[in-house]
C-alpha positions in Angstrom: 70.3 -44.0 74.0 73.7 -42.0 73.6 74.0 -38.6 74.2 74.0 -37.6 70.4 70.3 -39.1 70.1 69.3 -37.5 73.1 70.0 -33.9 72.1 68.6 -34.9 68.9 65.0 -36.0 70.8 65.7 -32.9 72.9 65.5 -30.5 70.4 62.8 -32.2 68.2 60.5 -31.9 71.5 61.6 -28.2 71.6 61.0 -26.8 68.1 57.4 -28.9 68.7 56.5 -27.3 71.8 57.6 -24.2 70.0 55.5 -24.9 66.7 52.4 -26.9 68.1 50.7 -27.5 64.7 46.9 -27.4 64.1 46.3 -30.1 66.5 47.5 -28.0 69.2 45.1 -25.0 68.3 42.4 -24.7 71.2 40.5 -21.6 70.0 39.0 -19.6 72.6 35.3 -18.6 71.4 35.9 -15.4 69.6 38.5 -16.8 67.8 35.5 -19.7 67.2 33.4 -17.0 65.9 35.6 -15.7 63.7 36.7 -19.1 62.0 32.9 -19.7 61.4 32.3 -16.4 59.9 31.0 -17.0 56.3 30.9 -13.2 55.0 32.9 -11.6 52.2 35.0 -10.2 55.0 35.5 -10.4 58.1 36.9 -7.9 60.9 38.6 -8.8 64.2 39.4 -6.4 66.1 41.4 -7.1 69.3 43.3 -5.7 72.1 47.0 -6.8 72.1 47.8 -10.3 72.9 43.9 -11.1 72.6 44.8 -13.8 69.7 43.8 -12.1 66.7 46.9 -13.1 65.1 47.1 -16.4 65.6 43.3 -16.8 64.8 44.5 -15.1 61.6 47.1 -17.3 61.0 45.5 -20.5 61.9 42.5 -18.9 58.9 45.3 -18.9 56.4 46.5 -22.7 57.3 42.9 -24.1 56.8 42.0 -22.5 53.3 45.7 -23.3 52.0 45.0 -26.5 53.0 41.6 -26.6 51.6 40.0 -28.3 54.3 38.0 -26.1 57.2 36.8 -27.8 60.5 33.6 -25.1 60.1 33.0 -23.9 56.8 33.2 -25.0 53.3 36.4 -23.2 51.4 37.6 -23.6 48.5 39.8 -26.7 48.1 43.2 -26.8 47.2 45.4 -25.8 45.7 44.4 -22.1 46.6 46.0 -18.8 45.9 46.3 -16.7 48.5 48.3 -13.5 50.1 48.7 -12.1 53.6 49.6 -8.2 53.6 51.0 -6.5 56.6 52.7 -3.0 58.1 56.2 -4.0 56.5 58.6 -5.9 55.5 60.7 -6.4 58.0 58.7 -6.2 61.4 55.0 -7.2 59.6 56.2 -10.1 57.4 59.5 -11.5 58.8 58.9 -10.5 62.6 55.1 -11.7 63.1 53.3 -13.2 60.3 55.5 -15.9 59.1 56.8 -16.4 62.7 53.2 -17.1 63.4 52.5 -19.2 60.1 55.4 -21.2 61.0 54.2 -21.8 64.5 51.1 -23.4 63.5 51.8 -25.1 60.0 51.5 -28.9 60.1 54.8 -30.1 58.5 52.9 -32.5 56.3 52.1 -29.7 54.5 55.7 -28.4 53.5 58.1 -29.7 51.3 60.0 -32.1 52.9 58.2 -31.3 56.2 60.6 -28.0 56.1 59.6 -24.5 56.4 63.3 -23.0 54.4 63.0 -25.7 51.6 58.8 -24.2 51.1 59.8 -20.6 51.4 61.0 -19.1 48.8 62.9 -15.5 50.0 63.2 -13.9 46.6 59.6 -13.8 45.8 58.1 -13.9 49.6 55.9 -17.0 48.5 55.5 -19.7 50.3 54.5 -22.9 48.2 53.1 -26.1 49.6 52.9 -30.0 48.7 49.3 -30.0 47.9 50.1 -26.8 44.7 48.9 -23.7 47.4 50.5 -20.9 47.7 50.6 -17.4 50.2 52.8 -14.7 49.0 53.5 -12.2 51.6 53.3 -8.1 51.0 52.9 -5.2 52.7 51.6 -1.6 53.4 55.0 0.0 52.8 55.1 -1.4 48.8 54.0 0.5 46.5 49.9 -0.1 45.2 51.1 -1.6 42.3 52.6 -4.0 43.3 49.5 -5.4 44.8 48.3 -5.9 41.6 48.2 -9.2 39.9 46.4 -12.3 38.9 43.2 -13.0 41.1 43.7 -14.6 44.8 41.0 -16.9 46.9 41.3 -15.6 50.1 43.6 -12.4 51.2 44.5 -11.8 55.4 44.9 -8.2 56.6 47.5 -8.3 59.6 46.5 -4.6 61.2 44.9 -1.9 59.8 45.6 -1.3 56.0 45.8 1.8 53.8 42.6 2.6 52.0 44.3 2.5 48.2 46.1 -0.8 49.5 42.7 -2.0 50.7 41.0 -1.3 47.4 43.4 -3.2 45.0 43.8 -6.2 46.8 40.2 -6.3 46.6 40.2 -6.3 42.8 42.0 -9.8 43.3 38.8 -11.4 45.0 36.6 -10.1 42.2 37.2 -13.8 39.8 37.4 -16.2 42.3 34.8 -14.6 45.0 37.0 -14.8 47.2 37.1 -13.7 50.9 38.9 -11.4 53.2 40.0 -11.0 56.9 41.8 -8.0 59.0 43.1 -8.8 62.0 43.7 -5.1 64.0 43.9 -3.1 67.4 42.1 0.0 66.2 44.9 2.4 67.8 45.0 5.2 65.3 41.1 5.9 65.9 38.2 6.6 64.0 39.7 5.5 60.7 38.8 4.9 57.2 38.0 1.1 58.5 35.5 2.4 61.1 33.8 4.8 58.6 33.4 2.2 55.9 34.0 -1.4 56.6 32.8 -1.3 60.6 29.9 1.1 60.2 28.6 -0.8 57.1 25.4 -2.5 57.9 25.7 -5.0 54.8 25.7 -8.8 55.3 28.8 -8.8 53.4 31.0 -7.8 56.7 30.9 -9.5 59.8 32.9 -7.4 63.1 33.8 -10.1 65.5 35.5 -7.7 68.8 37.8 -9.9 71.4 38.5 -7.9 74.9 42.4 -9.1 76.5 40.4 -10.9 79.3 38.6 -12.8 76.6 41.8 -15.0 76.0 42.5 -17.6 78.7 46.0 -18.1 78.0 47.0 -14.5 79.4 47.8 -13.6 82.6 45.3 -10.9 84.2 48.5 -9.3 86.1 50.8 -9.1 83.1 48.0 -7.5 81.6 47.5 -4.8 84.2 51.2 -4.4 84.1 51.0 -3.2 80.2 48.1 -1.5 80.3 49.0 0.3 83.6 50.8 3.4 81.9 48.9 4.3 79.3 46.4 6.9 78.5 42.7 6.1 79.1 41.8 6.3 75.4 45.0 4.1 74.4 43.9 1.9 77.3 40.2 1.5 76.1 41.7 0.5 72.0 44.9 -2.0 73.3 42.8 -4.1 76.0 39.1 -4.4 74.1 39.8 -4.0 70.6 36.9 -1.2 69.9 37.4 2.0 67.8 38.3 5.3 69.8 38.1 8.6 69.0 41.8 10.4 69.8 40.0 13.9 70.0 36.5 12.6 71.1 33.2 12.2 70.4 30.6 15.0 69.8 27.8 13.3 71.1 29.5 10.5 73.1 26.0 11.3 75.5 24.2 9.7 72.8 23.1 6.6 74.5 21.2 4.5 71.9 19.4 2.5 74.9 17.7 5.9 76.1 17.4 8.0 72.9 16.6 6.0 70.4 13.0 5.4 70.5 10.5 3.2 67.9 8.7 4.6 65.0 6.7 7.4 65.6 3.3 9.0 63.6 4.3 12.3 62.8 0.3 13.0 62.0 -0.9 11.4 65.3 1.6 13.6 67.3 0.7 16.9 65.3 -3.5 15.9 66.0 -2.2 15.5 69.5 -1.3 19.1 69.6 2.5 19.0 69.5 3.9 21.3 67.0 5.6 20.2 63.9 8.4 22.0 62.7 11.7 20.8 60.2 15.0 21.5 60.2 17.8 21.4 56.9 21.1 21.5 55.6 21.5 22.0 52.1 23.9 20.1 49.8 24.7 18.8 46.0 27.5 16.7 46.0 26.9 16.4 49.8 23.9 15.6 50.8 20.8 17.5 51.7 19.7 16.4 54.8 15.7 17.3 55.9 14.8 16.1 59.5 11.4 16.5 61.2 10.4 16.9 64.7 7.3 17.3 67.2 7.3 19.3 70.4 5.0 18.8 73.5 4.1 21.0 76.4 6.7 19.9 78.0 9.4 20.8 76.0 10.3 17.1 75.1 11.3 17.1 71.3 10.9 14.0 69.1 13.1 13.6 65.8 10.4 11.2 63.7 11.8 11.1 60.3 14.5 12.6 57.7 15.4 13.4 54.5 18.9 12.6 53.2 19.9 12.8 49.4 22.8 13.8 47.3 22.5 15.0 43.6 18.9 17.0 43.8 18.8 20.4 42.8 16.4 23.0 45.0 13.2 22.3 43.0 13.9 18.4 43.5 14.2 18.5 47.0 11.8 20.8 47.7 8.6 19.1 45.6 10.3 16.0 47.5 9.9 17.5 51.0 6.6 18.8 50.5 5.9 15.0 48.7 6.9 13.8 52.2 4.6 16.5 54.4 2.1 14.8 52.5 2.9 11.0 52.7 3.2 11.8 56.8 0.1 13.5 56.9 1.8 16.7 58.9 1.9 20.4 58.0 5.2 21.7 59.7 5.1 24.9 61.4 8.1 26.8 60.4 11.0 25.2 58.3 14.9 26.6 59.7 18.0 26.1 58.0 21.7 26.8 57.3 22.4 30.7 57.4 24.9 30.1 54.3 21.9 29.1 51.8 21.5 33.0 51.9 24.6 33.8 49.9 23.7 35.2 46.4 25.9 33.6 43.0 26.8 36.2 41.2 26.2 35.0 38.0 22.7 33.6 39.0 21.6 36.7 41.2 19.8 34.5 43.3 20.6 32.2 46.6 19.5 28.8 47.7 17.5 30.6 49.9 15.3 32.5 47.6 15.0 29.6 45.3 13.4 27.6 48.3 11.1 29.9 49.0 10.2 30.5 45.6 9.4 26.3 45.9 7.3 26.2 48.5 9.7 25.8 51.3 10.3 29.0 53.7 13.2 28.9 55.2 14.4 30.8 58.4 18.1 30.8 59.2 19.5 29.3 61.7 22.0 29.8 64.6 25.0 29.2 62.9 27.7 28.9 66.3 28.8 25.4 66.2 29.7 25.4 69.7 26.6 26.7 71.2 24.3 24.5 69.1 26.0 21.1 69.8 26.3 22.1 74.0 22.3 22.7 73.4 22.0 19.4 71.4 24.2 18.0 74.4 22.4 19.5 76.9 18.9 18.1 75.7 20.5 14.6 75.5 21.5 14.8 79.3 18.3 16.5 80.7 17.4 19.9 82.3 19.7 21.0 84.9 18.9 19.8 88.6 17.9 16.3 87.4 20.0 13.2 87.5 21.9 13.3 84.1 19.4 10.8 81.3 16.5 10.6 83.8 15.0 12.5 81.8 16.1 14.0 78.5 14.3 16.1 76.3 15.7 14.9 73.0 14.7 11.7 71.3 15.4 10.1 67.7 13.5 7.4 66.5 15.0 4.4 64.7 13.8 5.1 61.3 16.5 8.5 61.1 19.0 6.1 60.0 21.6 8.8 58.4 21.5 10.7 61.4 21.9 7.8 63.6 24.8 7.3 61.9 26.5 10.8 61.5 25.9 10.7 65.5 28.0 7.7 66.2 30.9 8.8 64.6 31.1 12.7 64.6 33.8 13.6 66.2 35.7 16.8 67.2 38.6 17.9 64.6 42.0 16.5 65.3 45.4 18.9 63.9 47.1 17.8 60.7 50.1 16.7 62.2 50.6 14.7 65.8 53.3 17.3 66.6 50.6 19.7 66.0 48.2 18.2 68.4 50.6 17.7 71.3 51.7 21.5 71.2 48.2 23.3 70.6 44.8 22.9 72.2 42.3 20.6 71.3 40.0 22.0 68.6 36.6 22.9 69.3 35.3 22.2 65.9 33.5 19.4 64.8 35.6 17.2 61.9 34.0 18.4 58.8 32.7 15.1 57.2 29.5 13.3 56.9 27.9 15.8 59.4 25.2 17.2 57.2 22.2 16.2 59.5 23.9 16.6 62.4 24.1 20.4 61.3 20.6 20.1 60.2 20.4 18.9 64.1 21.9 21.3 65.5 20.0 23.9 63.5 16.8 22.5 64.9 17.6 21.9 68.4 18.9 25.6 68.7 15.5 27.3 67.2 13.4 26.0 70.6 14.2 27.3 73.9 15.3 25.2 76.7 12.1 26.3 78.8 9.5 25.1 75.9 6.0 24.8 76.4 5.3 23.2 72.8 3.5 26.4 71.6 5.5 29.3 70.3 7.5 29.5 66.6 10.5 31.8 66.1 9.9 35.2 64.4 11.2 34.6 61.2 12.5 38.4 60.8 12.8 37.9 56.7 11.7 40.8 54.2 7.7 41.0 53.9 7.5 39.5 51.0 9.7 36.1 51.7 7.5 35.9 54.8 4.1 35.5 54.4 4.1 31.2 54.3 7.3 30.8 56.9 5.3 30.3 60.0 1.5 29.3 60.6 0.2 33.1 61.3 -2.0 31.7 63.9 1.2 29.9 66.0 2.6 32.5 68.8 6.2 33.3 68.3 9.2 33.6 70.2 10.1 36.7 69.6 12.1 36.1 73.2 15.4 33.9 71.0 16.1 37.4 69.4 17.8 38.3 65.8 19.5 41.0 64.9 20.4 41.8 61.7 23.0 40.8 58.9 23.3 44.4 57.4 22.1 42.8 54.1 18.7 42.8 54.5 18.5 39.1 55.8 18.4 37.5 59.5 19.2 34.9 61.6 17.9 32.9 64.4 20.2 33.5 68.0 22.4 36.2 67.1 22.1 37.2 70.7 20.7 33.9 72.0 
């Protein structure tokens, strides 16, 4: 063989090694899992290096060929699109690079990648009629318009407007999507409404760095070595942090959440009954009900959460539900605001309440001290060992405040700048907290030494009064209220 023909085998083996082809793809078992998903979409989130990419890729290369080794999809030719950061490091410095890696040249024009790729129009069109056209998050939404696609990939974490329009191009076709991310800028848009969501329609497939064989545990300690523990936690498993924190990151779901409760077998046990509520309209209006025991333990058995109800709604819907659960709660406590008179109307949410059936006293409205009490009921009384014994339980069926709790988090500055030259805030991020308020409200109206017995004094003017409390119940005079200089008052002015 001459020397000519040997550089020529030379580099043939070389641009192989370098672009194995599907038959060289040996997927490690999330990246299994993720090729058998058979949702509308499908999230996998990975540390760096974990092979979310290349699972991505090698998901594009099966439905443009029209042939999957674990699925039905459709069959070719197939429109499709794979959107990323930008341009020129998204598109040109990973996703094609990765596409090209993994392509089998029998399904190029003239087994070549240049003569298939057209750089005008970023579309890359294949023997069998397919095509991927390649955009990104930098364009402009409209031009992620167009005619309808069969299957569109995400390469890390899109903007919500992006997001949106590209799904309008799955709507004829029913197509499918995939995002392939490392959730690095936190508790996003994706976590609130594609990774929360409990529908079938998303599956979240996570891959940790030690989950992919091919890496080497020291190079990974090397990268992940210098970076913050937050950074670390996102860049080697994949999951969703919070950059300021969680609220209630002491919520463990193993110890807290408990089964189904009977609110009516509890109250004819003797534990005392009492709600808790934070009023909204376009927000919702978030109800929760709870049981004491002579112990002080304090059970959260069931909720209310709707948007759109006026007063009178709600309230013939919450005394609808004292019903249905066969309690009678003891005292009802609530936002301090609802107090706050409309001029026009002369009259407050509080009054009109009342006026339905529902007496309301107001709450302790510091933030700060009622989440440290929720806290402090999540971890146990001091002198225990920390969740040995907590004095705060929610039962399964609170769904909406299960899931405010997972994902309240404290308030971030507007700008990064901003957050590296100031403290962190102390203020819980002001959205989808409504029955975590209504939480905190309750929480904060029982005394850490509780024997299951007493109700607050309501303090209200005589003749709001008379049905806020069970005359018979003992109160607790001992939480204190002082007044508002308006006539109204508050629970734990001075607690």
């Amino acid at each position: 063989m001459s020397n000519e023909a040997l550089r020529a085998l030379a580099e043939r083996l070389k641009v192989a090694k370098s672009r194995p082809g599907l038959n060289g793809y040996l997927p490690h078992t999330k990246q299994e899992l993720f090729h058998k998903s058979t949702s509308k979409g499908t999230m996998f989130l990975g540390g760096n290096r974990s092979g979310k990419t290349v699972g991505g890729a090698v998901e594009m290369i099966y439905r443009a060929k029209g042939e999957h080794p674990y699925k039905y999809v459709p069959p070719a030719p197939t429109r499709l699109r794979s959107v990323s950061v930008d341009l020129q490091q998204g598109v040109q410095g990973i996703v094609i690079p990765e596409l090209a890696k993994w392509m089998p040249p029998s399904l190029l024009k003239n087994g070549s990648w240049d003569d298939s790729y057209n750089k005008q129009m970023r579309r890359l069109s294949l023997l069998n009629g397919s095509f991927i056209e390649f955009l990104s998050y930098d364009q402009d939404t409209d031009k992620h318009a167009g005619t309808s696609r069969h299957g569109i990939w995400f390469d890390e974490e899109p903007p919500k407007d992006i997001f949106t329009e590209n799904m309008a191009r799955l709507v004829d076709t029913g197509g499918q999507w995939w995002l392939t991310m490392t959730p690095v800028e936190g508790l996003t848009w994706t976590y609130e409404d594609l990774y929360l969501n409990k529908s079938e329609d998303i599956k979240v497939i996570e891959v940790d760095m030690d989950e992919n064989p091919h890496l080497n545990p020291v190079e990974i300690e090397a990268f992940l070595g210098a970076l913050s523990k937050e950074e670390r936690q996102a860049r080697k498993t994949g999951r969703y942090i919070s950059k300021t924190g969680m609220v209630y990151a002491n919520h463990l779901k193993e110890i807290h959440t408990v089964p189904p409760v009977s609110g009516k077998k509890l109250q004819e046990a003797g534990e005392l009954i009492f709600c808790s509520m934070d009023h909204g309209f376009t927000n919702p209006t978030a109800f929760l009900w709870y049981s004491v025991n002579k112990d002080g333990r304090i059970i959260v058995f069931d909720e209310y959460y709707q948007t759109q109800r006026t007063v009178e709604q709600n309230a013939k819907a919450i005394l609808q539900k004292n019903s249905e659960l066969g309690v009678f709660p003891q005292y009802y406590v609530g936002d301090p605001s609802i107090r706050n008179v409309d001029p026009i109307t002369a009259t407050s949410v509080f009054i009109e309440y009342t006026k339905n059936g529902i007496p309301i006293i107001l709450g302790n409205n510091d933030q700060k001290a009622g989440i440290n009490l929720v806290i402090q009921r999540l971890k146990g009384p001091e002198g225990t060992e920390p969740y040995t014994h907590p004095t705060l339980y929610i039962t399964e069926n609170c769904v909406s405040l299960l899931w405010e709790m997972q994902k309240l988090r404290w308030g971030a500055w507007y700008s990064k700048k901003m957050q590296q030259d100031r403290n962190a805030k102390e203020e819980q991020h002001k959205k989808d907290d409504h029955a975590c308020d209504a939480l905190r409200y309750g929480v904060a109206s029982r005394p850490l030494v509780d024997d299951g017995t007493g109700v607050p004094e309501p303090r209200l003017p005589v003749e709001m009064a008379s049905n806020a409390i069970n005359p018979e119940q003992p109160r607790l005079a001992s939480l204190g209220t002082k007044s508002s200089g308006s006539g109204d008052f508050h629970l734990g002015d001075d607690y």
